[in-house]
C-alpha positions in Angstrom: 59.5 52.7 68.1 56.1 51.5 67.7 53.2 53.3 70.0 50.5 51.5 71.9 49.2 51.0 68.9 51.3 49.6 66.9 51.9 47.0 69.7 48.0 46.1 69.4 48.4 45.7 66.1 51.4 43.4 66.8 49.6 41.3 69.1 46.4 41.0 66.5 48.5 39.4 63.8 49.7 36.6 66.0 46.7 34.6 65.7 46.9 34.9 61.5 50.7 33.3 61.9 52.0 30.1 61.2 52.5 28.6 64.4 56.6 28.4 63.1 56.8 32.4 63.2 53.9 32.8 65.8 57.2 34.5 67.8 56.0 38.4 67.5 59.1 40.8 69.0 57.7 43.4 71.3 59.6 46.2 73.0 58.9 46.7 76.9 56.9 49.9 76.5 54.0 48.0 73.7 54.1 44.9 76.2 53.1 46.8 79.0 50.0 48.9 77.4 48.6 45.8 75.5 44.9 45.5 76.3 44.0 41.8 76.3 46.8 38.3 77.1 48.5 37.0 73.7 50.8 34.0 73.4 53.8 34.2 70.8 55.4 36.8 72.3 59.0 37.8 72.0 60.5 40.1 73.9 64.4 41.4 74.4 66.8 43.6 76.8 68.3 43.6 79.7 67.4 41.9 83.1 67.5 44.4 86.3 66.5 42.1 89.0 66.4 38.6 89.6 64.6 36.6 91.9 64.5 33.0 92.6 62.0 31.4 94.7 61.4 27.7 95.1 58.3 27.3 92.8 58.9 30.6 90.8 61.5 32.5 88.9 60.8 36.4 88.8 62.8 38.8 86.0 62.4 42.0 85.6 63.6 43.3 82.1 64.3 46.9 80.1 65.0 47.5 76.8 65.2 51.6 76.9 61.6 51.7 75.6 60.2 52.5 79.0 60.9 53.5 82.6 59.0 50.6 83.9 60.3 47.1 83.8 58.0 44.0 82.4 57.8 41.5 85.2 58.9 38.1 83.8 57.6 34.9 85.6 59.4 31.4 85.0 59.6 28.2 86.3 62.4 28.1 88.2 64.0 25.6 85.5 64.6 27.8 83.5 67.4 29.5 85.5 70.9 29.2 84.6 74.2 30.5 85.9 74.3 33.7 83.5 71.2 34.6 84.1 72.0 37.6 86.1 71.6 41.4 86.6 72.9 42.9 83.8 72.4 40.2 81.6 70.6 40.4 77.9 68.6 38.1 77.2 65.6 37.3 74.9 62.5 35.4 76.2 59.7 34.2 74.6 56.0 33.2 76.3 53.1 34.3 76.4 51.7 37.6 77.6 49.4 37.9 80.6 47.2 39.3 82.9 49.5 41.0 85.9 47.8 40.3 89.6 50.9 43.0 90.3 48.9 46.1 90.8 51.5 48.3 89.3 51.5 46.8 85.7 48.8 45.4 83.6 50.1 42.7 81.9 53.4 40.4 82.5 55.1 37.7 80.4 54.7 34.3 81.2 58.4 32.7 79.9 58.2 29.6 77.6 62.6 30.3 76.9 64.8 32.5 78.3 68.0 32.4 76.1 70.7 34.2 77.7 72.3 36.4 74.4 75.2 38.0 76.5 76.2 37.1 80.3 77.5 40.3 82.9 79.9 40.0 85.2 78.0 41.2 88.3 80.8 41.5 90.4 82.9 44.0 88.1 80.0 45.3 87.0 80.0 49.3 88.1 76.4 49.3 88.6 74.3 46.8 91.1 71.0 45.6 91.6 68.4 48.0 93.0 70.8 50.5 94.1 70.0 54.4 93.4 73.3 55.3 91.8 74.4 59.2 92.5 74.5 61.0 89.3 78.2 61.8 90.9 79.2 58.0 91.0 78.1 57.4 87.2 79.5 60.1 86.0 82.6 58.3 86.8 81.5 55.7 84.1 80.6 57.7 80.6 80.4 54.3 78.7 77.5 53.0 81.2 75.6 55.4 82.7 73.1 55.1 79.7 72.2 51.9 81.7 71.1 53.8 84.9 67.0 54.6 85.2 68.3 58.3 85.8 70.4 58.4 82.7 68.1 56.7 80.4 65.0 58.4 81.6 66.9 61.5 80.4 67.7 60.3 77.1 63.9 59.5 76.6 63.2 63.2 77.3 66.2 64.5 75.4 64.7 62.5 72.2 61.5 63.9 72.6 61.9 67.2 73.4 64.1 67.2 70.4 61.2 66.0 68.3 58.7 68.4 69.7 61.1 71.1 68.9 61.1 70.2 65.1 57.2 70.0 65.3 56.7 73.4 66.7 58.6 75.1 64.2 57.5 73.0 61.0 53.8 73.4 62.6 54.5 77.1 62.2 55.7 77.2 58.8 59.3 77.4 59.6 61.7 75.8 56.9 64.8 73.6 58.6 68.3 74.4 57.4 71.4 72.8 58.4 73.9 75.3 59.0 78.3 74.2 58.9 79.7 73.5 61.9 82.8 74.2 60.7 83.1 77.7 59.4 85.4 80.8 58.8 82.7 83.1 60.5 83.2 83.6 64.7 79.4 85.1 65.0 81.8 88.1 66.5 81.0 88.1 70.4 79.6 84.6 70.8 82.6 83.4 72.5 85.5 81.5 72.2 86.9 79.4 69.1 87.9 76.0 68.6 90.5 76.5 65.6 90.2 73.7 63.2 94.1 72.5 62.0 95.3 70.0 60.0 97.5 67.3 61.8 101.1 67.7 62.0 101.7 64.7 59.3 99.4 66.4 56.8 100.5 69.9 57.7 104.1 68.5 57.1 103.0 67.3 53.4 100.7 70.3 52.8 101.7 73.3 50.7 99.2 75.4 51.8 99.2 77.1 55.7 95.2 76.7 55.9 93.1 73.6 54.6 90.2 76.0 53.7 93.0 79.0 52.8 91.9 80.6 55.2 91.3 80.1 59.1 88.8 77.8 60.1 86.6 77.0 63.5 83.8 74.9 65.2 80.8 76.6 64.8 79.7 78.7 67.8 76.4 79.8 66.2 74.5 79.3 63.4 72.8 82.7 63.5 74.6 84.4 60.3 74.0 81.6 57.9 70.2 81.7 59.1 70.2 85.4 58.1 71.6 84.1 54.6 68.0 81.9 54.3 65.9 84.6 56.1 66.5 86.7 52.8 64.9 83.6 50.8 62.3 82.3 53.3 60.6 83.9 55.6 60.9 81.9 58.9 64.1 79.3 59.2 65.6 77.4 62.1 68.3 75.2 63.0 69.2 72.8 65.9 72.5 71.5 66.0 75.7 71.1 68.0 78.0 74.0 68.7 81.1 74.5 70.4 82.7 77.3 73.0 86.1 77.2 74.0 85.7 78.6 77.5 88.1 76.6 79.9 85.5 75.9 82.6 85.4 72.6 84.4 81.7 74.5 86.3 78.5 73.2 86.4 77.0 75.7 83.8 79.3 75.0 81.0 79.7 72.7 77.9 82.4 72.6 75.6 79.9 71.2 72.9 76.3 71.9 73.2 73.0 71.8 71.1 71.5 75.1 70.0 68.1 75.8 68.7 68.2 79.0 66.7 65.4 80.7 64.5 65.0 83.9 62.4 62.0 85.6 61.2 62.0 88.2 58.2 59.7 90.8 58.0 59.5 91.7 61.6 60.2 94.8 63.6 59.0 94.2 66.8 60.8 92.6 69.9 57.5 91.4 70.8 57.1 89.1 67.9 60.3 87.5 68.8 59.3 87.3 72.9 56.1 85.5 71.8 57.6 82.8 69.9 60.6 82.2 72.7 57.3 81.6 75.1 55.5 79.8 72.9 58.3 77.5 71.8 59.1 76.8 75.6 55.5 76.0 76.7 54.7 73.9 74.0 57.7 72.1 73.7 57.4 71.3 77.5 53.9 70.5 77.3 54.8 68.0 75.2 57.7 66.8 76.8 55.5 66.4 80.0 52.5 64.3 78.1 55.0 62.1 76.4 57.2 61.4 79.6 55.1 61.8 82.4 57.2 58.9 84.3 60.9 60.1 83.1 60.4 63.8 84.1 58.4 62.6 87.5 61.4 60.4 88.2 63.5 63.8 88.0 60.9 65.8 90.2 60.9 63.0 93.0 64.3 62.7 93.4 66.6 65.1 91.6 64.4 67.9 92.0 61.6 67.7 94.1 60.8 71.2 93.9 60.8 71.5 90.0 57.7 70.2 89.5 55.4 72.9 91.0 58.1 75.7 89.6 57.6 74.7 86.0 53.8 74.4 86.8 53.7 78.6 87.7 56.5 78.8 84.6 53.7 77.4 82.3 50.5 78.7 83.3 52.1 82.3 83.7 52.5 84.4 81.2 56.0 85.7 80.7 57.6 89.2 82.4 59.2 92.0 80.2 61.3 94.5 82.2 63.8 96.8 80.3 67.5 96.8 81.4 67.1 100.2 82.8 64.8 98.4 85.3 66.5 95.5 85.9 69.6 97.6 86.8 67.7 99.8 89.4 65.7 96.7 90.9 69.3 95.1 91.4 70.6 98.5 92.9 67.3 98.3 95.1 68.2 94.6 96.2 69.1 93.9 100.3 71.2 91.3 98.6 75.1 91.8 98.3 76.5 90.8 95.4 79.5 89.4 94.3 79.4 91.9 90.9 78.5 95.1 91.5 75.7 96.0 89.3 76.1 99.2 87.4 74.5 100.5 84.1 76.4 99.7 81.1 77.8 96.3 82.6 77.0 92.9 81.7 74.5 90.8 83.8 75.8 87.3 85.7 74.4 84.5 86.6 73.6 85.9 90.1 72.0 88.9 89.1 69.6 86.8 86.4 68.9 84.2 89.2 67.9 87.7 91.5 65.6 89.3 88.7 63.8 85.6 88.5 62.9 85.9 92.0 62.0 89.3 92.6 59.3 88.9 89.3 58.0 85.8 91.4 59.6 83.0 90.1 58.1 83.0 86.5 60.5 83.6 83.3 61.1 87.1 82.2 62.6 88.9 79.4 65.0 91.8 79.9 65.2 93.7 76.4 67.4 96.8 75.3 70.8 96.2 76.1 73.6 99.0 75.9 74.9 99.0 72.6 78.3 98.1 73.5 77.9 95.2 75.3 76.1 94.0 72.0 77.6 92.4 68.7 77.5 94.4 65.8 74.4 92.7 64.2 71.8 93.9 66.7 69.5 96.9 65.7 70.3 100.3 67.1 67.7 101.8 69.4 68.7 105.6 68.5 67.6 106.2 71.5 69.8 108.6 74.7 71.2 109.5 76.5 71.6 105.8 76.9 72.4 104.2 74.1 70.4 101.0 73.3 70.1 98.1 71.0 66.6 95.8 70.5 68.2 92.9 71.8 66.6 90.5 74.7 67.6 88.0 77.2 64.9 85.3 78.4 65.9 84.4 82.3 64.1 81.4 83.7 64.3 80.2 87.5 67.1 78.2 88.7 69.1 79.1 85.4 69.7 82.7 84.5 69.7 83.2 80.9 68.3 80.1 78.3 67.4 82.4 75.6 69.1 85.6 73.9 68.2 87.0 71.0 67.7 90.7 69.1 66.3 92.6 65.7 68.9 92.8 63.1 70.5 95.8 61.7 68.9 95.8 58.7 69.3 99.5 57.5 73.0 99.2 55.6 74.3 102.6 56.5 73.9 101.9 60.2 75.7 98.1 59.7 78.6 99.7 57.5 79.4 102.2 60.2 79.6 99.8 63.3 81.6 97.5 61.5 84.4 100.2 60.2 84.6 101.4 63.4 85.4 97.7 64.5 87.3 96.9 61.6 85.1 94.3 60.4 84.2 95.8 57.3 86.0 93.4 54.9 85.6 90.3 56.5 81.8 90.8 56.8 81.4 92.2 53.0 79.4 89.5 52.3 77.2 90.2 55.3 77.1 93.6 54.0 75.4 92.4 50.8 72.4 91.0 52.4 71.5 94.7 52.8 72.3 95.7 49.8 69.8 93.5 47.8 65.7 93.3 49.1 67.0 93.9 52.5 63.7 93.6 55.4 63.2 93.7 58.9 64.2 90.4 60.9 65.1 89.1 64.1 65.9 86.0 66.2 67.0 84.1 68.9 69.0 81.2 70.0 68.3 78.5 73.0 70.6 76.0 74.5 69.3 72.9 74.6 70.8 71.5 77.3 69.7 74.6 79.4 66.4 74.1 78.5 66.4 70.7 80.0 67.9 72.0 83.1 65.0 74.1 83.0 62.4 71.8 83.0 63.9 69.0 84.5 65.4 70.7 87.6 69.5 69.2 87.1 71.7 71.4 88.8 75.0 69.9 87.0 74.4 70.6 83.0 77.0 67.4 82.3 73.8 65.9 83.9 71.5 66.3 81.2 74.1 65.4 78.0 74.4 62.2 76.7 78.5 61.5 77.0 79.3 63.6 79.9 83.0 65.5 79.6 84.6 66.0 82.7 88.1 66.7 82.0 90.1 67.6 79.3 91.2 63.5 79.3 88.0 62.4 79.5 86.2 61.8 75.9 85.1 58.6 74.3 
């Protein structure tokens, strides 16, 4: 997609065309920031509201470039019987000063050639109604359409981007990691178990496709430790998958996961401070490249969002141990539905708690019991309570969006945890890492789509995904 510059720079060549090709295609967004009127302007999508007067025809059209519409103006001639809501269309004029005082500029139609009709009266979604995100979730295959929806993508596709630019601004190197894989990432949670169909299984003379037992990835942590002993800071953001049976609001069968892992580290610290700075600058940028999508979430989805991700920005982050998070919850007049008690894991409702009580702003709760912990995370040797250097980032509204640890990077201390959980042979290769130039490391994972909970304030996470899965008989 061209900038508001490149639009300019559209516009500027018009007037060194043949007047045959003088037609110069614009999207929406480079209409609407062009500085001075041009004529030979093209411009195509989708018509959101018509309105016919007696000397005047008004359009308002969208082509996903932009939350704003461009204002069309016609003369009334050139209406025809398809020209409706919900229609695409391609129109072709010249490009004006607005006397609108919400947009600049507005296209004055020469042809408006009608390139496929909608049904409006079958069509799920009508003209200048504020859909419910419940109603169009009803309607997978067209809720892209809705200013909601497609204000969502915008941010999804650049918080995505500014993602990639933080970590290749910092010297990280991008690796794509296999989503399907022999390795569970032991504790992550549950598999999807890849099989061949029952024709090929029939046919097959093998039990396995691979040989061996195969899954949807659930994390790409262990092949990023594989690259962490050949460069020094790798990440990778791609889909994974959990087989957790949950039709709730805070889960995803298949989810986007941004995952990084430093070498020659031994500090929790080091891994805290690039979880915060990941988060503010990614939001930062999010916010100055989508100031109208993510408003469009604080005014009506969320209208309290805004000033919490203000404090969440300009704040820095809280570090608590787990010891103290256990004895503030103990402290709490609240009753909760899980008893908190040393040793046990922390829920949703005892995150959301911590966030408050530290004043709304994220915090990190590091040094979890080293049984709760998979066997990769670095033992503590501390007691009488027995620790690991892992951490949990909790942010408000959510409860956890990032977890994360120092590796066991001392083989002795790795071989023993996974006898004693028979994992020995099946991790040998694991093993091996610390067997040859071995260092200190860490990392940390972050859903995605939690993270655009986060900022955006969405309260359902099929909300904030781009084909929403709502039952098991529900996928396109």
């Amino acid at each position: 997609m061209l900038g508001a510059r490149g639009g300019w720079q559209a516009l500027r060549r018009c007037a060194s065309l043949p007047r045959a090709q003088r037609a110069v295609r614009l999207r929406v967004r480079e209409a609407l920031r062009a500085r001075e009127p041009a004529g030979g302007v093209k411009v195509q999508g989708w018509v959101r509201s018509v309105r016919s007067q007696k000397e005047v025809l008004f359009l308002h059209i969208n082509d996903g470039s932009s939350l704003e519409n461009l204002q069309v103006v016609a003369d009334p001639s050139l209406e025809n019987r398809d020209l409706t809501f919900g229609s695409a269309v391609e129109v072709q004029g010249k490009l004006v000063k607005s006397p609108h005082r919400m947009q600049d500029m507005e296209l004055k139609a020469e042809t408006i050639h009608v390139v496929g009709s909608c049904d409006t009266w079958s069509y799920p979604l009508k003209m200048k109604e504020r859909h419910p995100l419940e109603y169009v979730r009803q309607f997978p295959h067209l809720r892209c359409r809705s200013n909601t929806l497609s204000s969502l993508l915008r941010i999804r596709s650049e918080a995505t981007a500014a993602i990639h630019s933080f970590f290749q601004d910092n010297g990280y190197v991008h690796i794509h990691t296999p989503i399907i894989t022999s390795n569970d990432c032991e504790g992550a949670g549950e598999l999807f178990q890849i099989e061949m169909s029952h024709e090929a299984r029939k046919s097959a003379e093998k039990t396995h496709f691979f040989n061996v037992p195969a899954f949807l990835t659930v994390s790409g942590q262990l092949h990023l430790e594989v690259m962490a002993g050949a460069f020094t800071h790798v990440f990778t953001f791609g889909p994974t998958f959990r087989a957790e049976n949950s039709q709730s609001r805070r889960h995803l069968a298949e989810f986007y996961m941004v995952e990084a892992e430093l070498s020659f580290t031994e500090s929790l610290q080091d891994i805290m401070q690039v979880m915060e700075d990941l988060f503010k600058t990614a939001t930062n940028t999010v916010l100055s490249k989508c100031p109208h999508d993510v408003g469009l979430f604080h005014k009506y989805i969320a209208p309290a969002q805004k000033d919490r991700l203000e404090q969440m920005l300009k704040n820095k982050f809280v570090i608590i141990s787990y010891n103290e998070a256990v004895e503030i919850l103990k402290q709490a007049s609240q009753t909760f539905t899980f008893k908190p008690e040393w040793g046990c894991d922390l829920r949703t409702e005892h995150e959301k708690y911590l966030v408050r009580h530290c004043g709304e702003v994220p915090v990190f709760v590091i040094n979890y019991p080293y049984d709760l912990k998979p066997f990769y995370m670095r033992d503590n040797e501390d007691g009488p309570q027995h620790t690991v250097a892992a951490v949990d980032l909790l942010v408000p509204g959510i409860g956890e969006l990032c977890g994360g640890s120092l590796r066991e990077e001392r083989l002795p201390f790795l071989e023993s945890r996974l006898q004693r959980l028979g994992l020995a042979d099946a991790y040998q290769w694991y093993l091996d890492l610390r067997k040859f130039g071995s260092v200190p490391h860490g990392g940390f994972g972050m859903g995605f789509e939690r993270y655009l909970q986060c900022i955006l304030g969405a309260d359902n996470i099929k909300d904030v995904i781009p084909f929403p899965r709502f039952s098991h008989s529900c996928l396109l």
